[in-house]
C-alpha positions in Angstrom: -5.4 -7.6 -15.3 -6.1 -6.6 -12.0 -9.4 -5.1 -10.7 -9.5 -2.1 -7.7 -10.9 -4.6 -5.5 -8.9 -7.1 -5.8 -5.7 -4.7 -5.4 -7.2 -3.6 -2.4 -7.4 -7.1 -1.0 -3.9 -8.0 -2.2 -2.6 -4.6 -0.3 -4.4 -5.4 3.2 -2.9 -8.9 2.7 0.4 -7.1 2.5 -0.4 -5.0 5.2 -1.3 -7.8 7.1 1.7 -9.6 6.6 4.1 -6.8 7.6 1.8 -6.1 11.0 -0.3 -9.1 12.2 -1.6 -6.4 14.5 -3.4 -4.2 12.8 -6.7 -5.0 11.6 -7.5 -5.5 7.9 -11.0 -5.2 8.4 -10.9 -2.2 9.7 -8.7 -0.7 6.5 -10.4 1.7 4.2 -9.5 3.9 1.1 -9.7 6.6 3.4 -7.2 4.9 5.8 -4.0 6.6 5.8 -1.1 4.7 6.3 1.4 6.6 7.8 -1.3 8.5 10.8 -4.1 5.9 11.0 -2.2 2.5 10.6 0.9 4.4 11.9 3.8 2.9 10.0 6.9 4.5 9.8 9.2 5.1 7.0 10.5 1.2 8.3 7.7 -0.1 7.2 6.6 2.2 4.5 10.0 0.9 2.7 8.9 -3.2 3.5 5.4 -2.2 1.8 6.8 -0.1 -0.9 8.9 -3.3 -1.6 6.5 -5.8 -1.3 4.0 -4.0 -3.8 6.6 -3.8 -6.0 7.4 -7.7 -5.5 3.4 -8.6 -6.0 2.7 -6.3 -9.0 5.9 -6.3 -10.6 6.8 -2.5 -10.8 9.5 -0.3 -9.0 8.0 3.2 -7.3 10.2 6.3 -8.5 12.1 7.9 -5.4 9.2 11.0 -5.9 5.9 8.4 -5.4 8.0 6.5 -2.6 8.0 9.6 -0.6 4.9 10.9 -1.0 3.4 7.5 0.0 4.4 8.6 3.2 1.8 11.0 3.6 -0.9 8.8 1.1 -4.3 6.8 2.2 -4.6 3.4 0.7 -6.7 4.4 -2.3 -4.2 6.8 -3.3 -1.8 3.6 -3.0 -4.5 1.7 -5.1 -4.3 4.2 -7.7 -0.6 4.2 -8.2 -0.5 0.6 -8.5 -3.3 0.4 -10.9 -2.0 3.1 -12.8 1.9 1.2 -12.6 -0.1 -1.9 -13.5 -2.3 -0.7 -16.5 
C-alpha cells in the first residue's frame, strides 16, 4: 500500500511529466495547482487521468472539479483516501 510520501513523489513525477517546465522541487502540499503551478482545466484533465492510470481509481465528476481549485495535499488525500 502506498505511503503519503511516496504518493507525493509519484504525483510530482506526474506533474513532471505533463510540464517538464515546472519545477518539482519546488512543489509543496501547500502548492496549489491551478494558481501556483498554473494548469488549466487542459491539464488538470491529463493529471486527473494519469492519477487515475497510476493508482488505479476513477475521480467522480464532483472531486474532478473541485481539483481545480485544490493544493497538492488535498490531491494526496483524495488519492490515499481512493487508494485505502
Amino acid at each position: 500500500m502506498a505511503n503519503r510520501e511516496s504518493v507525493i513523489e509519484s504525483l510530482k513525477n506526474l506533474i513532471e511529466e505533463s510540464n517538464p517546465s515546472i519545477d518539482v522541487n519546488a512543489i509543496s502540499e501547500d502548492t496549489k495547482l491551478e494558481e501556483d503551478l498554473q494548469m488549466g482545466s487542459l491539464e488538470m484533465y491529463e493529471l486527473t487521468m494519469a492519477v487515475e492510470e497510476e493508482f488505479d481509481f476513477t475521480f467522480d465528476d464532483e472531486e474532478q472539479e473541485k481539483l481545480m481549485d485544490a493544493s497538492v495535499g488535498a490531491l494526496v488525500e483524495v488519492i490515499l483516501e481512493k487508494i485505502s
